[in-house]
C-alpha positions in Angstrom: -2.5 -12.5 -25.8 0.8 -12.4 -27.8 4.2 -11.4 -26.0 4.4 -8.5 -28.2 1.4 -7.2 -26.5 2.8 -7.6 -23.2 4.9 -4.8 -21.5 8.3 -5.0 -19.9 9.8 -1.9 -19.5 13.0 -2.9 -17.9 14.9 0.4 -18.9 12.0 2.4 -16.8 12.6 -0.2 -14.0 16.2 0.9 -14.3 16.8 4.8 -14.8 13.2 5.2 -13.2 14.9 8.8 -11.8 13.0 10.7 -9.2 9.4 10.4 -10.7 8.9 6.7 -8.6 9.9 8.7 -5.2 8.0 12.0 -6.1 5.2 9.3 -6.8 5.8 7.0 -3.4 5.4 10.1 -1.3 2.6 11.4 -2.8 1.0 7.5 -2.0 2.0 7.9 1.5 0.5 11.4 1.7 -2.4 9.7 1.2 -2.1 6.1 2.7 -1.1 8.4 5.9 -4.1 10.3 6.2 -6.8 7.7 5.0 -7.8 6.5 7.7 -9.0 10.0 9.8 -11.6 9.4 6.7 -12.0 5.8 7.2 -13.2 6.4 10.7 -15.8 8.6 9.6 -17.2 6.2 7.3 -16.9 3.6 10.0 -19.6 5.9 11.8 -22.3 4.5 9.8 -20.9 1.3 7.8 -19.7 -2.1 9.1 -16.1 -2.4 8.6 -16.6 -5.5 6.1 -19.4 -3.6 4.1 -17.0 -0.4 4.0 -14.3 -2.8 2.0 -17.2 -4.2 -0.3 -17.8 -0.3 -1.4 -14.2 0.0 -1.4 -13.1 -2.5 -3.5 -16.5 -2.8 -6.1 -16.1 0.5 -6.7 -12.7 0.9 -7.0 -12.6 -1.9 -9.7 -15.7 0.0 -11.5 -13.3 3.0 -11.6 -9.9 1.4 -13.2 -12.3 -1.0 -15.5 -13.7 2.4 -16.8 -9.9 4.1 -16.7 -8.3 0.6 -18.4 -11.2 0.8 -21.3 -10.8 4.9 -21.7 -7.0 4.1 -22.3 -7.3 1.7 -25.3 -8.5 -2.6 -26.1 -8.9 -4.1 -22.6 -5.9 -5.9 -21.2 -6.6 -9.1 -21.1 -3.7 -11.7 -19.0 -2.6 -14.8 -19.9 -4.2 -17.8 -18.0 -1.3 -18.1 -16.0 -0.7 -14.5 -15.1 -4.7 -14.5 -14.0 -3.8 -17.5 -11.3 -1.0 -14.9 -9.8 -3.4 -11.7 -10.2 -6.1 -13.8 -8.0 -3.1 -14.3 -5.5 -2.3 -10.7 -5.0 -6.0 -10.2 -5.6 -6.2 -12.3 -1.8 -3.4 -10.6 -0.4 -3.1 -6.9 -1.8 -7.1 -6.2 -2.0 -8.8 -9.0 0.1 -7.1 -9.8 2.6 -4.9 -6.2 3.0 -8.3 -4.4 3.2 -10.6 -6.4 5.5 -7.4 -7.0 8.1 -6.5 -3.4 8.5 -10.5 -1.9 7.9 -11.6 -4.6 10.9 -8.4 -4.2 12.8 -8.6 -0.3 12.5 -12.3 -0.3 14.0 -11.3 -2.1 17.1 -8.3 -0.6 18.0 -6.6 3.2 17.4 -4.9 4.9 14.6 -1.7 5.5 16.9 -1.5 1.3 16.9 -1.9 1.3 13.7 1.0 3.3 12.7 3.3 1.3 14.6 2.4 -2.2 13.7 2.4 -0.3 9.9 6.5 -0.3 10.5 6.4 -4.3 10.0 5.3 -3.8 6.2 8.7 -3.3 5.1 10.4 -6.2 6.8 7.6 -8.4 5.7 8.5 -7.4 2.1 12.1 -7.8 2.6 11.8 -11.2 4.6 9.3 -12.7 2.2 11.4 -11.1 -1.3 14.3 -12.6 0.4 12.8 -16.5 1.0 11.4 -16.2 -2.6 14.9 -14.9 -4.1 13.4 -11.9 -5.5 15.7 -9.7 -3.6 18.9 -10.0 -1.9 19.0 -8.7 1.9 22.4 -6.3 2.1 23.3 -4.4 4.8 22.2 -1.1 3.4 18.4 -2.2 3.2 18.9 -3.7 6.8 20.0 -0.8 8.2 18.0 1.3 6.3 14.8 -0.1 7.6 16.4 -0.1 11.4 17.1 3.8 10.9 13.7 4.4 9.9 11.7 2.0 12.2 13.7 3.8 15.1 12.4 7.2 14.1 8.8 5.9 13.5 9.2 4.2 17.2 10.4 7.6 18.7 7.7 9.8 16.8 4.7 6.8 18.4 6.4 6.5 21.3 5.0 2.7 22.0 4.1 4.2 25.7 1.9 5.6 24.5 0.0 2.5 22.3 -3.1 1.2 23.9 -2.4 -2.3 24.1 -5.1 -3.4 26.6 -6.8 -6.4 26.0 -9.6 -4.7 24.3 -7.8 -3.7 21.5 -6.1 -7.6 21.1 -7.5 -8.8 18.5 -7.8 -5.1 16.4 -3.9 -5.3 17.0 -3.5 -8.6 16.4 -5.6 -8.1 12.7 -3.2 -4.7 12.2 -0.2 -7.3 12.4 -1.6 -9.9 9.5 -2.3 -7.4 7.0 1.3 -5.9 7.7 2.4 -9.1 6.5 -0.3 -9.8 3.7 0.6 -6.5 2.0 4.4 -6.9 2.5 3.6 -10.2 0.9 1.6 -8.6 -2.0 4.4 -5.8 -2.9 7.4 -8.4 -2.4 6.0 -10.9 -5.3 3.7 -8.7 -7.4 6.5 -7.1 -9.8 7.4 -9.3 -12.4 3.5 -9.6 -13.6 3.3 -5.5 -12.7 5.8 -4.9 -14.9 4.9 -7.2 -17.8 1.3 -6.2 -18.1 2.1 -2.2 -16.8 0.3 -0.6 -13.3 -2.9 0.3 -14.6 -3.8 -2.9 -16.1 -2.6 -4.8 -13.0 -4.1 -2.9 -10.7 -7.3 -3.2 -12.4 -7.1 -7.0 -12.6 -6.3 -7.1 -8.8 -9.5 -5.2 -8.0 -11.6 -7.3 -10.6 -10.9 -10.5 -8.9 -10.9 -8.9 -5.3 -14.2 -8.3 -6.0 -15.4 -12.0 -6.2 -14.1 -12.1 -2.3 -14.7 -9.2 -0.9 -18.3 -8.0 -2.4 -20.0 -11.4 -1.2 -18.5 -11.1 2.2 -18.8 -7.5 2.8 -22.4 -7.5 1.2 -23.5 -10.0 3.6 -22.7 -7.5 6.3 -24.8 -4.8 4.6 -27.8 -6.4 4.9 -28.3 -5.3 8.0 -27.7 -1.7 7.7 -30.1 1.4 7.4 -29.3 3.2 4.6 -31.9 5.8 5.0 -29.9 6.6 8.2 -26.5 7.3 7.1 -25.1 10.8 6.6 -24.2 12.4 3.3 -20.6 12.9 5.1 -20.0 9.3 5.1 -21.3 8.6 1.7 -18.8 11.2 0.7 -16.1 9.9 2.8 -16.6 6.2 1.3 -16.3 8.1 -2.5 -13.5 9.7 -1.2 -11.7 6.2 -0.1 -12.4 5.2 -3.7 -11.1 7.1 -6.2 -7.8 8.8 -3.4 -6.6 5.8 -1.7 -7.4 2.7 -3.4 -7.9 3.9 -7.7 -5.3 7.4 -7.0 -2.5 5.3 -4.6 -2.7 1.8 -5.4 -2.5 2.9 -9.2 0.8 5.0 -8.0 1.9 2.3 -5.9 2.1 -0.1 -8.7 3.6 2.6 -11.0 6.3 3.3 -9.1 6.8 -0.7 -8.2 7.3 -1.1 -12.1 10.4 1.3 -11.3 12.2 1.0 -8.3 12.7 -2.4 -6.0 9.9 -4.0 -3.7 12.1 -2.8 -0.8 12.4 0.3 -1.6 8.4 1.0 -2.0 8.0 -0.8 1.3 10.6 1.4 3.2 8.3 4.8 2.0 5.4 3.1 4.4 7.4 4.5 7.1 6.4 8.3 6.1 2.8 7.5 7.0 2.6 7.7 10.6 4.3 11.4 10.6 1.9 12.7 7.8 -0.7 11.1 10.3 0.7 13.0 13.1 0.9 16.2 11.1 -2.4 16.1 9.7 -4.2 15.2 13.0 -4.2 18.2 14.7 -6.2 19.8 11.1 -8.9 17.3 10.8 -9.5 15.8 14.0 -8.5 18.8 16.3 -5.9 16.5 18.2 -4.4 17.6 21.3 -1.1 17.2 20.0 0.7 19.8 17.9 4.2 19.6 16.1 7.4 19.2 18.4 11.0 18.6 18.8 10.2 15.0 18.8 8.3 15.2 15.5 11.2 17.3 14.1 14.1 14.2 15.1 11.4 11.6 14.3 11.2 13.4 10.3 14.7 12.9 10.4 15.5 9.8 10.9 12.7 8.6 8.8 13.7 10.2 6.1 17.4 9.3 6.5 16.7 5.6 6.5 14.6 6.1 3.3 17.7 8.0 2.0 20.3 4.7 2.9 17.7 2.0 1.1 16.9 4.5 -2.0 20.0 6.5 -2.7 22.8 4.2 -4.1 26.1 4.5 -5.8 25.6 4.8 -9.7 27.2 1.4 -11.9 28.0 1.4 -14.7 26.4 0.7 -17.3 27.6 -3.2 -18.4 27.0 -4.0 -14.6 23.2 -3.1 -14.9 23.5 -5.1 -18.3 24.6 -8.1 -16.3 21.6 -7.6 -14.3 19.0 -7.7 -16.3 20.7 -9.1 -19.5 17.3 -8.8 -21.3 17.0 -4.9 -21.1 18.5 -4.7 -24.1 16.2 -6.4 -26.0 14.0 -3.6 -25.4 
């Protein structure tokens, strides 16, 4: 593959405007309310065989989307050996972590081990020199991880040994998939989201489809209801083709740190949307409402910045304006 056909479109990446954010909420619209479905699937598949579905299919999908698009996008050797790693720790690793970890303990833990994805991103962007930690992102993330604290409450988190290792699983994938969005860019913004994406899933699959179908074996498929068939087809094409496609768009735009910090809007569309789909006990209150705010204020401190001029951005990224 020549570098001409190879896409780096630093002037997105820098005057990416509000589309990346309108984009980054819309993923954690979905991320947020994803698993309500995923625990209906889990009714009649094993957690490893509902990531096999997940993943296979999911790569089927963007193959099919890639192809529809124009000539298959094809990486460079070298680029492949870094897909495969975000393959591990994006897809592979990311998806049987949280799945297994989600089945054994609650969706309330979940949310709040969910707030270590952004400092994973930040810590590991930071060792690798991909990002520079300032005070803005720092406080930032504190402002936001005290609103998702507040809206949990951790009082409330079932942390009894039973749920040890299910928490304990949550934690590793928060920092396999702050991993995955901390050193993914570069190749996501050479190659463009779609075709990325799609390579991640493709070689995800040679993991997760031998593991996960190993699991399936055992299961009676005669037995399962046509809800969770159409909650795994849901889990498909919404929150793995539909978000991680978004995800990856909006990570060709705007900073690793800045997608990370947006994970912390998940746990109050999960909160918001309980009470509609699972008929949850809890309804909206005051605590929701100063939760919301905070949230979205340290989202505001890591996202909103002063503008510079433009030689400054220049110095930055001294190649933009070959482009």
């Amino acid at each position: 593959m020549s570098d001409s056909q190879i896409r780096t479109p630093h002037s997105a990446f820098r005057n990416g405007g509000a589309a990346p954010h309108v984009a980054l909420v819309a993923v954690q619209l979905i991320f947020g309310t994803w698993p309500i479905v995923a625990k209906v699937a889990l009714r009649g598949l094993p957690s490893t065989g509902l990531v096999a579905f997940r993943v296979a299919g999911a790569a089927v999908a963007l193959l099919a989307l890639l192809r529809a698009r124009g000539p298959l996008v094809v990486p460079r050797r070298a680029d492949l050996a870094r897909l495969a790693l975000y393959a591990l720790l994006g897809v592979v690793l990311n998806q049987f972590l949280f799945v297994k970890g989600l089945a054994l303990s609650t969706v309330v833990n979940s949310a709040l081990l969910s707030t270590a994805i952004p400092v994973s991103a930040l810590v590991v962007g930071a060792l690798l020199g991909y990002e520079r930690l300032t005070l803005r992102s720092a406080l930032g993330t504190v402002i936001a991880a005290a609103g998702v604290v507040y809206l949990i409450d951790p009082f409330r988190a079932d942390l009894s040994s039973d749920k040890t290792l299910g928490n304990v699983l949550l934690v590793a994938n928060t920092v396999a998939y702050g991993s995955y969005i901390a050193v993914s860019q570069d190749v996501f913004r050479r190659y463009g989201a779609l075709a990325s994406v799609t390579w991640v899933f493709v070689l995800g699959c040679v993991g997760a489809v031998p593991f996960g179908g190993y699991y399936l074996a055992d299961v009676q498929f005669a037995q399962i209801g046509w809800e969770v068939w159409l909650a795994v087809a849901y889990i498909i094409l919404v929150p793995t083709v539909g978000a991680y496609y978004l995800n990856a768009w909006a990570l060709e735009r705007v900073a690793p740190s800045t997608v990370a910090v947006y994970i912390y809007l998940q746990p109050l569309v999960a909160y918001a949307s309980a009470p509609l789909f699972l008929g949850a006990e809890e309804q909206l209150t005051a605590r929701t409402f100063v939760a919301a705010a905070l949230i979205f204020a340290g989202v505001a401190v890591v996202t909103l910045r002063p503008r510079v001029p433009a030689s400054a951005d220049v110095a930055d990224h001294p190649d933009a304006l070959g482009h």
